[in-house]
C-alpha positions in Angstrom: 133.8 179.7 82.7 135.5 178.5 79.3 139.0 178.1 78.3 140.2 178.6 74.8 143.0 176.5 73.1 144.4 178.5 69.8 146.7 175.8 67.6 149.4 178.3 66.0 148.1 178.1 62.7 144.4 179.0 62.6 140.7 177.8 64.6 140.5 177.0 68.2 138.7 174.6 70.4 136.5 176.1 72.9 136.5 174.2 76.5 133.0 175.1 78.2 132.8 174.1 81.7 129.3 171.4 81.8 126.4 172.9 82.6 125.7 170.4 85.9 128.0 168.8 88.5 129.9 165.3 87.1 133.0 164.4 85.4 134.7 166.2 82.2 136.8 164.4 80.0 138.5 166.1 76.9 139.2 163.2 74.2 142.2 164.1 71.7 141.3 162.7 68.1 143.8 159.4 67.3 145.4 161.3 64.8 149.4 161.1 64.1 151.3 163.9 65.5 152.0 165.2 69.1 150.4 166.8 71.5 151.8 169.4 73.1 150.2 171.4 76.7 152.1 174.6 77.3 153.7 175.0 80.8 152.4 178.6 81.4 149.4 179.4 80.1 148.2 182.8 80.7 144.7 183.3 82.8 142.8 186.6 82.9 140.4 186.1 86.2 139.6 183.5 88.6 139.6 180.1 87.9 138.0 178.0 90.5 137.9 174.4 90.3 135.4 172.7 92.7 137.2 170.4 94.8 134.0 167.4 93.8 135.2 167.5 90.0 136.9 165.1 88.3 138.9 166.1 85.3 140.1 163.6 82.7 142.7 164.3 79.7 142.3 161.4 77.3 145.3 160.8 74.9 145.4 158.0 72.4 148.3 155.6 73.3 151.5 156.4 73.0 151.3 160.2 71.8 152.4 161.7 75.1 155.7 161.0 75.8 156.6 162.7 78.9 154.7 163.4 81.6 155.9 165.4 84.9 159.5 165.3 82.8 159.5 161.8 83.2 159.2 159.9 80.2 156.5 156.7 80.9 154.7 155.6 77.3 156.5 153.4 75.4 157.1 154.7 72.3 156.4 151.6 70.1 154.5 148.3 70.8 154.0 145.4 69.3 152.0 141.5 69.3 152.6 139.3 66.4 152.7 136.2 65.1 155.6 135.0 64.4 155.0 131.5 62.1 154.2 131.4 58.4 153.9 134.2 56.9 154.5 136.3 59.7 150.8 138.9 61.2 150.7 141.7 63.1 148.1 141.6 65.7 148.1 144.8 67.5 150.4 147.7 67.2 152.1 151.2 68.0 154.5 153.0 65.8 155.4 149.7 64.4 155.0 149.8 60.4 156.2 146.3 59.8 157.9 143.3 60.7 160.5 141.5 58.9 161.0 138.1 59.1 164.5 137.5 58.1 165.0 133.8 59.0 163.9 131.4 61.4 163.4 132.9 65.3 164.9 136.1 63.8 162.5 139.2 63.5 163.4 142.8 62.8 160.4 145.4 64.4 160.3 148.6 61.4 159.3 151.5 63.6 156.7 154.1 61.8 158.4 156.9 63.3 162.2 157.3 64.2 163.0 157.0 67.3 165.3 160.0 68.8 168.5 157.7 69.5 169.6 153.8 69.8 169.8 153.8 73.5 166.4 152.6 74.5 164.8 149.6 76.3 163.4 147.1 74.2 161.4 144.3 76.3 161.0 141.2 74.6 158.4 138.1 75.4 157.6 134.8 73.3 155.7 132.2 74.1 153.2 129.8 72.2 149.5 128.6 72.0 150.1 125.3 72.1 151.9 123.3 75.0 155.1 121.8 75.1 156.6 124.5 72.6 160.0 124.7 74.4 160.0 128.6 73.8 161.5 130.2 76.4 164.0 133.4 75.4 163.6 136.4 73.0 166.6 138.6 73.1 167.5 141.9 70.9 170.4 141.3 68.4 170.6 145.2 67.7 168.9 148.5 68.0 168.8 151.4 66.0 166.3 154.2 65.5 164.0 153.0 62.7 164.1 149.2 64.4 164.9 146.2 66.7 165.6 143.5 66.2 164.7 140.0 68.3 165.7 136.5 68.3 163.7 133.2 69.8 165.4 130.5 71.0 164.1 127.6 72.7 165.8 125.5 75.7 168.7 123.9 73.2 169.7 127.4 72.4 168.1 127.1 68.8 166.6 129.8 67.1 162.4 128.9 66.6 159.4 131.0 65.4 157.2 131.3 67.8 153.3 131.8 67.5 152.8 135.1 70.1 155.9 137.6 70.0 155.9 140.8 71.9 158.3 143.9 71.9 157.4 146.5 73.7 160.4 149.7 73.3 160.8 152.7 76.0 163.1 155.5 76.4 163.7 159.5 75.8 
């Protein structure tokens, strides 16, 4: 049995069922762009799955935004480091961060997001102890960024060495 995927353009990608019993897993390239699966595909036959197989759809992170109509990846992510000259560590959708004064970061999305009303989650903390860094709150969204402020325990803005911003919504 095999299942053919034709992308609207031109070529297709031929899914062959494995030749012995185990596990199949489909890996999409980490490319940019979305992946879309169509509702309703259309099936000439029989298609019988044995209840023993475990099927796997890998996506790289963040490219599937729904899922069951519920939207649960967050659309960007970010760790960096927020002294000096300021680093990113590990990113999604995130292009760059600017640093535009002490304890106050703005989080450049690579790809607009569809409106201003989502959840940004903020964290902050240091690798050091006794840092005093305890808050990290959003002074403003919009759809190419975030912005997030540090403060310590006196309520003064401070740059912290791990910052994290993690943004969710439709």
């Amino acid at each position: 049995m095999s299942l053919i995927l034709q992308g609207s353009t031109s070529g297709s990608v031929t899914l062959q069922e494995p030749a012995v019993a185990g596990t199949t897993v489909l890996d999409l390239p980490a490319t940019s762009g979305t992946v879309a699966l169509t509702a309703s595909p259309t099936f000439t036959g029989t298609a019988t799955i044995p209840t023993a197989t475990v099927t796997t759809l890998n996506a790289p992170s963040g490219v599937l935004a729904t899922q069951n109509g519920m939207t649960g990846i967050a659309k960007a992510w970010v760790n960096f480091n927020g002294t000096g000259t300021v680093a990113i560590r590990d990113s999604f959708n995130v292009s760059s961060i600017t640093d535009n004064t002490t304890g106050d970061y703005t989080v450049n999305f690579t790809t607009a997001l569809p409106n201003a009303n989502y959840s940004a989650v903020y964290g902050s903390g240091e690798g050091t102890a006794g840092s005093g860094v305890r808050t990290a709150s959003s002074s403003g969204n919009t759809t190419t960024t975030t912005r997030v402020c540090i403060r310590n325990l006196s309520n003064t803005q401070v740059d912290a060495e791990v910052i994290c911003v993690s943004v969710f919504g439709s």
